[in-house]
MIVOGU-41366 format. One record per residue (C-alpha): z, x, y. Coordinates in pm, whole numbers. Layout:
<recs>
+--------+--------+--------+
!      w !      u !      v !
+--------+--------+--------+
!      Z !      X !      Y !
...
+--------+--------+--------+
</recs>
This chain:
<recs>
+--------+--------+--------+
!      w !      u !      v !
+--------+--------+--------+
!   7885 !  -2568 !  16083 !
!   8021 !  -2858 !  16297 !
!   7745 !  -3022 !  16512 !
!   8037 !  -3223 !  16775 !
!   8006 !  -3070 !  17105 !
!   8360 !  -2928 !  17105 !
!   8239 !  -2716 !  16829 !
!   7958 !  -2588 !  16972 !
!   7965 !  -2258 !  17180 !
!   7900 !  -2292 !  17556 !
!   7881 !  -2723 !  17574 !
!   8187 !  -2879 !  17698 !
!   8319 !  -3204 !  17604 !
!   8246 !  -3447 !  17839 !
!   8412 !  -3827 !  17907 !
!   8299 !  -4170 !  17812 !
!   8024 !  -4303 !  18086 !
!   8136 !  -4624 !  18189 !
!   8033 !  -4852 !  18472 !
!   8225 !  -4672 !  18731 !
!   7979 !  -4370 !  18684 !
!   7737 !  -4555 !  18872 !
!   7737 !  -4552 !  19170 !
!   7513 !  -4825 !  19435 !
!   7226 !  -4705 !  19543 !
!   7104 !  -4832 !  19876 !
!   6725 !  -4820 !  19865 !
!   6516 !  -4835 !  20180 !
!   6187 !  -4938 !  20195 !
!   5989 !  -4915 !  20514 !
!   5786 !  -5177 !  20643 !
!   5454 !  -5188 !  20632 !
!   5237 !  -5044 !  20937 !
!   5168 !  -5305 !  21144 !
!   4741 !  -5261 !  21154 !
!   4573 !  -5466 !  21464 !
!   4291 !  -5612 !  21377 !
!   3979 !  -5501 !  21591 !
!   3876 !  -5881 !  21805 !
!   3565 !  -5979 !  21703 !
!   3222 !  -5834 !  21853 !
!   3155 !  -6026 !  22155 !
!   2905 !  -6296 !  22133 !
!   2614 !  -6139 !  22289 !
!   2411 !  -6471 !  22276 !
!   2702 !  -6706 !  22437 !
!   2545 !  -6717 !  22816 !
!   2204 !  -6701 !  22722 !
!   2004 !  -7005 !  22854 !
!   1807 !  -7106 !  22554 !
!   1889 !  -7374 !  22329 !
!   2211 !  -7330 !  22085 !
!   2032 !  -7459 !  21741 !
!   2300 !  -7393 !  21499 !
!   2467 !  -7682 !  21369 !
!   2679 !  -7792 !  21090 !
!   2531 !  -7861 !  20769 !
!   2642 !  -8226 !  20788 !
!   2545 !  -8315 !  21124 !
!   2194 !  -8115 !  21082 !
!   2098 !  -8358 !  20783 !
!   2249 !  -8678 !  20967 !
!   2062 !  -8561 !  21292 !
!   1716 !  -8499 !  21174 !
!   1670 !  -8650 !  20826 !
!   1628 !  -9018 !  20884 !
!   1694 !  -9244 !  20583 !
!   1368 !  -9321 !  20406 !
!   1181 !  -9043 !  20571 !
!    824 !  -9054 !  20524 !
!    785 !  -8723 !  20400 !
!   1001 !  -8384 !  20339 !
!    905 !  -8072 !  20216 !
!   1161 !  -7843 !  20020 !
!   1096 !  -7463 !  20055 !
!   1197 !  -7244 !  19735 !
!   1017 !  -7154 !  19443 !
!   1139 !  -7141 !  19111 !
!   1501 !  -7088 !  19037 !
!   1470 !  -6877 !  19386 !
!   1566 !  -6931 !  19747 !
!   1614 !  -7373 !  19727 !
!   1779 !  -7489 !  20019 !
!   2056 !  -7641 !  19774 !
!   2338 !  -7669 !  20067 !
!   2081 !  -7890 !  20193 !
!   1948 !  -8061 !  19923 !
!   2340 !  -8180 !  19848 !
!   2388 !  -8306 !  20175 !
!   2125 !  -8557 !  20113 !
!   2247 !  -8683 !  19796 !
!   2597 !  -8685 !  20006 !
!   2472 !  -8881 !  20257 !
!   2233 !  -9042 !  20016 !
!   1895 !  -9011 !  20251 !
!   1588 !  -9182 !  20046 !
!   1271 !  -8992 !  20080 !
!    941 !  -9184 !  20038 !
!    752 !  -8884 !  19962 !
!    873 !  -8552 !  19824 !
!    668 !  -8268 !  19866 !
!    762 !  -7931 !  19659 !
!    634 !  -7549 !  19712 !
!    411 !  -7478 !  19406 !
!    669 !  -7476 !  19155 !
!    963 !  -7697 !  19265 !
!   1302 !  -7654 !  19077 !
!   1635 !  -7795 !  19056 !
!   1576 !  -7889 !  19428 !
!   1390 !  -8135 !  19353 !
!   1494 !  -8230 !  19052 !
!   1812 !  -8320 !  19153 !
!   1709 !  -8547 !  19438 !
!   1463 !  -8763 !  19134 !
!   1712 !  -8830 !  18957 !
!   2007 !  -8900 !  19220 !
!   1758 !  -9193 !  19245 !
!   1615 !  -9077 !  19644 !
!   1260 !  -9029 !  19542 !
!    953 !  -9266 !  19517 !
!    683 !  -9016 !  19494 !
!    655 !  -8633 !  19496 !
!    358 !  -8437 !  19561 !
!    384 !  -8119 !  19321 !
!    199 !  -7833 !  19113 !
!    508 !  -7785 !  18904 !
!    923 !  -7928 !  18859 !
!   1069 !  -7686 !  18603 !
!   1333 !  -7459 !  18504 !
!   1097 !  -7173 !  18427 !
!   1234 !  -7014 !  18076 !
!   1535 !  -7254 !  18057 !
!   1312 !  -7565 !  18009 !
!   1155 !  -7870 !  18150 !
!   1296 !  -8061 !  18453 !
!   1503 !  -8340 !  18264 !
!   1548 !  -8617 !  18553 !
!   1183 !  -8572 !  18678 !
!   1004 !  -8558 !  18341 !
!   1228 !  -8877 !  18263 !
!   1130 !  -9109 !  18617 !
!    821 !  -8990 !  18600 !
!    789 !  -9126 !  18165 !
!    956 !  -9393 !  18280 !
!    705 !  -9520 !  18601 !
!   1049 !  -9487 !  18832 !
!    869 !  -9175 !  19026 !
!    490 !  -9137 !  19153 !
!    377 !  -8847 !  19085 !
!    102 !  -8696 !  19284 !
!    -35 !  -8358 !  19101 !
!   -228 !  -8115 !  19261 !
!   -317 !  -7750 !  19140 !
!   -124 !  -7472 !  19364 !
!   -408 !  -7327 !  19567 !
!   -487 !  -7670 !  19698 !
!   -107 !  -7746 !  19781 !
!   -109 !  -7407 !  19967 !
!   -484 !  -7481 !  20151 !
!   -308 !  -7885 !  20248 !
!    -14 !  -7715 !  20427 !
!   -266 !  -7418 !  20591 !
!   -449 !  -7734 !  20712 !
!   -145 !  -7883 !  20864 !
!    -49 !  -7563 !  21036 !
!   -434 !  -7525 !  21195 !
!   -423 !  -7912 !  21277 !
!   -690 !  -7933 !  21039 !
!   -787 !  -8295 !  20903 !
!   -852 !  -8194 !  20572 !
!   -942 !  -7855 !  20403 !
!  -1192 !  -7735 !  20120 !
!  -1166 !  -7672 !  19802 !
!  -1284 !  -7359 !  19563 !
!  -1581 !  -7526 !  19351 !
!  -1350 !  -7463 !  19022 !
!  -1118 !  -7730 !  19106 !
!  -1415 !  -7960 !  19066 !
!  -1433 !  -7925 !  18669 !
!  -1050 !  -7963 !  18603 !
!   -920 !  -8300 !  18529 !
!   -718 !  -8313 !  18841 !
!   -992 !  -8499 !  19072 !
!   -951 !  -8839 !  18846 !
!   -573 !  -8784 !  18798 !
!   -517 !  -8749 !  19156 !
!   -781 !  -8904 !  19386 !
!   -606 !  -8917 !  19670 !
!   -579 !  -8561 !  19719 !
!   -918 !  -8455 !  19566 !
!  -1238 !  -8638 !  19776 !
!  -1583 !  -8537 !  19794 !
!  -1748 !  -8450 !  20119 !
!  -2104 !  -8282 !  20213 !
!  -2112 !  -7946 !  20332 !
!  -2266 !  -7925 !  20692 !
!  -2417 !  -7576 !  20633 !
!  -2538 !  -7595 !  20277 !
!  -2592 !  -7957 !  20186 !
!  -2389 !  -7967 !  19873 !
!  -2069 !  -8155 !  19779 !
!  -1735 !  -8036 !  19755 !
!  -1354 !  -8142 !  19689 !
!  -1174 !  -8160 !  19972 !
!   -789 !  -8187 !  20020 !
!   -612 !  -8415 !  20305 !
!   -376 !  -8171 !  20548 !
!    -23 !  -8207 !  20458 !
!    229 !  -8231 !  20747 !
!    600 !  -8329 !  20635 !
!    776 !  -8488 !  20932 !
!   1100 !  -8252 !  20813 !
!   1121 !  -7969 !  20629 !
!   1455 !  -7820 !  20422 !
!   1412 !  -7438 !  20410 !
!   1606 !  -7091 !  20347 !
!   1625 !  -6797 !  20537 !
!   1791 !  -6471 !  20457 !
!   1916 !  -6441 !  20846 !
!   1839 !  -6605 !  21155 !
!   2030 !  -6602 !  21499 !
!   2150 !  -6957 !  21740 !
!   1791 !  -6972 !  21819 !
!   1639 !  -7030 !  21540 !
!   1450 !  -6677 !  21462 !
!   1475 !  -6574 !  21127 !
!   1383 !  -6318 !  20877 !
!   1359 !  -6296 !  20480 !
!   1523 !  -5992 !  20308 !
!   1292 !  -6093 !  19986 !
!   1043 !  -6305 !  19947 !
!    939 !  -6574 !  20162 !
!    675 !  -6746 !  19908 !
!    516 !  -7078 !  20053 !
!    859 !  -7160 !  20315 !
!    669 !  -6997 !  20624 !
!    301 !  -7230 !  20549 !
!    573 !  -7553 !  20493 !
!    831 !  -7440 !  20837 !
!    471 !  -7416 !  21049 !
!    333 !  -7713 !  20907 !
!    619 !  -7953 !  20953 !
!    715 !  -8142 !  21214 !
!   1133 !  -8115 !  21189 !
!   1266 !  -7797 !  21035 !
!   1617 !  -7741 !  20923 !
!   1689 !  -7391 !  20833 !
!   1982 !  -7316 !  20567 !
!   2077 !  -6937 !  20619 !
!   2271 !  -6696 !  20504 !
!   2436 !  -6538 !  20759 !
!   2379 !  -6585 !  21160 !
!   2345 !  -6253 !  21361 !
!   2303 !  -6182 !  21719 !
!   1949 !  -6190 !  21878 !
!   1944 !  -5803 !  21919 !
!   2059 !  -5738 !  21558 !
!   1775 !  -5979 !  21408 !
!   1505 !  -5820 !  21675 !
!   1588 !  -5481 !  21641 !
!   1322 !  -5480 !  21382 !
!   1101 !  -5757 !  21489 !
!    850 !  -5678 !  21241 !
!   1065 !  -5859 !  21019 !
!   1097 !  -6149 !  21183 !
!    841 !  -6388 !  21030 !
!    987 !  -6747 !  21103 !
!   1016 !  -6795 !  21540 !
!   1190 !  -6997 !  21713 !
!   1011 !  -7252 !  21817 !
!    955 !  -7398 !  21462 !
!   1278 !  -7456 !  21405 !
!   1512 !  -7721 !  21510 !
!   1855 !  -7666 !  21349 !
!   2023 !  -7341 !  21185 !
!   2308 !  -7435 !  20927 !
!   2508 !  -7102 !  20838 !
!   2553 !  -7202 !  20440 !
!   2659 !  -6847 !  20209 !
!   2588 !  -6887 !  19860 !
!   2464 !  -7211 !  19948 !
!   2110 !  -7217 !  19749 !
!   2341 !  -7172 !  19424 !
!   2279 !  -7198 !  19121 !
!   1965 !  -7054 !  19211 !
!   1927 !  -6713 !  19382 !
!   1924 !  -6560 !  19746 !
!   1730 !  -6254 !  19717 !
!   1896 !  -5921 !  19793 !
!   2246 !  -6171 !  19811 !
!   2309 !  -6333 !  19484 !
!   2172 !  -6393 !  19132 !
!   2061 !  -6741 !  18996 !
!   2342 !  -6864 !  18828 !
!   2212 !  -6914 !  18457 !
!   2521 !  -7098 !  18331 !
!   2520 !  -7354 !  18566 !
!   2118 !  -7429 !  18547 !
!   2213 !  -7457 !  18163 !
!   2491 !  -7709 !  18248 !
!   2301 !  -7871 !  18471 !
!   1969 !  -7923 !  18203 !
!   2199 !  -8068 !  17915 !
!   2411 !  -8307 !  18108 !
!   2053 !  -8417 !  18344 !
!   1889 !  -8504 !  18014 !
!   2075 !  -8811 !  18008 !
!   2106 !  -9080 !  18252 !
!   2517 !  -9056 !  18183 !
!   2529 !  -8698 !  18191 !
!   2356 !  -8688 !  18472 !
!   2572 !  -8907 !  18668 !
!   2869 !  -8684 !  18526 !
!   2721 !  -8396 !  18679 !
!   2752 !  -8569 !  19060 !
!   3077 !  -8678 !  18957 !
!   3191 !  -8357 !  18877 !
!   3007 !  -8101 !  19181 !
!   2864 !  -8325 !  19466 !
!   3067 !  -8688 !  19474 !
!   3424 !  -8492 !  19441 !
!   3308 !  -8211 !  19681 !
!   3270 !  -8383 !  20041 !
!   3157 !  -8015 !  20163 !
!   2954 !  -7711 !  20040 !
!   3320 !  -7496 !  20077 !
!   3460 !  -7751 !  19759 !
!   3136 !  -7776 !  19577 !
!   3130 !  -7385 !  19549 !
!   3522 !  -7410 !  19458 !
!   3431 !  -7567 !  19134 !
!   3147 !  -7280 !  19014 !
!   3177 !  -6954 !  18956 !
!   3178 !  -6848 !  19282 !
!   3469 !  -7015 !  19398 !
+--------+--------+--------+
</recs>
């Protein structure tokens, strides 16, 4: 049996297809809807009569962080909540700080401002990465008698800042701290003074009040209110103990939205003296219901800062080439 369609019962033979067969097509496509944008919410705060405190991040550390400032306190703990939007600025605008004083365990916030070469002495429980490793730049001024460093345990860094917030001259100390080594290391924080009640001796601490203080805040509105959405560890002591206080923050709201709970609002406005609006600013280290530490760039940022060169490479590469915190995040993983 043939299998050529002629052959075959019921299929006709049909013609060669050539290019005539085909006919144009005209294809229409319709334009997309054309979607208007809602305007933004009104800005509920605009007319109000108090005190507009938000200011670029640039002009906040120019404005209130005088070069060679006697002391500044960094608020953060850990590889959580630093103020690193901040803390660039400084090396930016390279503002030398005479003494550096950390929460109980200072991080990359500090450590970055040793060895940018802005510190001569810090006042600290701890510099570290936690599980990553040691701080490279401060373990290397402070081997190499470039840094001062001033220890003190953590309770009595926490009881020196509750003294500067009650105006307090000094504050005591729990008799323990009296048999650690700390006393001779560190005289100048640990002193002896009679008891007015009992007789006996006891250490006592000197009240620590930073004349400016670099802190994060989950939210705060214009004013300078603000609110934590994790936790707030040591910044609120450090905000109410200072005497300048520039808040880094991730977003600004309106007054109502950050009041409409106002058990939440822990920080108010009358400590604070700037607001800079900075997202994903205290990268690489975390924002607390916002955004991970980064543990790639810490990494990075330990090998290269165990070197003098590498550590120079490191400004090179994220803070000289990035004249604002929108390039700087351009060049991690964020951007």
């Amino acid at each position: 049996m043939s299998d050529k369609p002629e052959d075959l019962p019921g299929i006709k033979p049909t013609k060669p297809i050539t290019e005539r067969d085909f006919l144009p097509i005209e294809v229409r496509i319709a334009p997309p809807p054309q979607i208007e944008m809602p305007p933004p919410p009104p800005d509920e705060d605009a007319g109000s009569p108090r005190p507009n405190k938000r200011l670029e991040l640039a002009e906040a550390i120019e404005r209130f962080v005088p070069d060679g400032v006697a002391s500044l306190a960094l608020g953060g703990m850990h590889m959580h909540h630093n103020p690193m939007g901040l803390v660039r600025e400084l090396v930016r605008q390279q503002k030398h700080i005479r003494r550096l004083i950390t929460s109980p365990a200072g991080c990359i916030n500090a450590d970055l401002l040793i060895g940018a070469g802005l510190v001569e002495e810090i006042v600290t429980s701890y510099v570290g990465f936690e599980h990553l490793g040691l701080a490279p730049a401060y373990r290397r001024f402070a081997q190499e008698g470039r840094l001062r460093v001033l220890e003190v345990d953590e309770m009595t860094l926490v009881l020196a800042l509750r003294a500067g917030v009650s105006n307090q001259p000094f504050a005591a100390l729990p008799p323990g701290v009296a048999l650690t080594g700390l006393p001779r290391a560190n005289p100048a924080f640990y002193q002896p003074v009679t008891d007015p009640f009992t007789g006996r001796t006891v250490l006592a601490t000197p009240a620590l009040r930073p004349q400016v203080a670099l802190v994060y805040a989950s939210q705060a509105d214009r004013f300078g209110n603000a609110t934590y959405k994790g936790a707030a560890f040591l910044d609120r002591e450090i905000i109410m103990a200072s005497q300048s206080v520039v808040l880094q923050v991730e977003q600004v709201v309106s007054n109502s939205q950050l009041t409409a709970n106002p058990l939440q609002v822990t920080v108010p406005s009358f400590y604070v003296d700037a607001v800079v609006a900075a997202r994903f600013s205290c990268h690489p280290t975390s924002s607390h219901r916002f955004y991970q530490y980064d543990t790639d760039h810490l990494q990075e940022y330990l090998r290269l800062a165990a070197t003098e060169k590498g550590f120079e490479e490191y400004l090179d590469k994220y803070i000289r080439s990035s004249p604002t915190e929108k390039d700087y995040l351009s060049l991690t993983s964020l951007g």
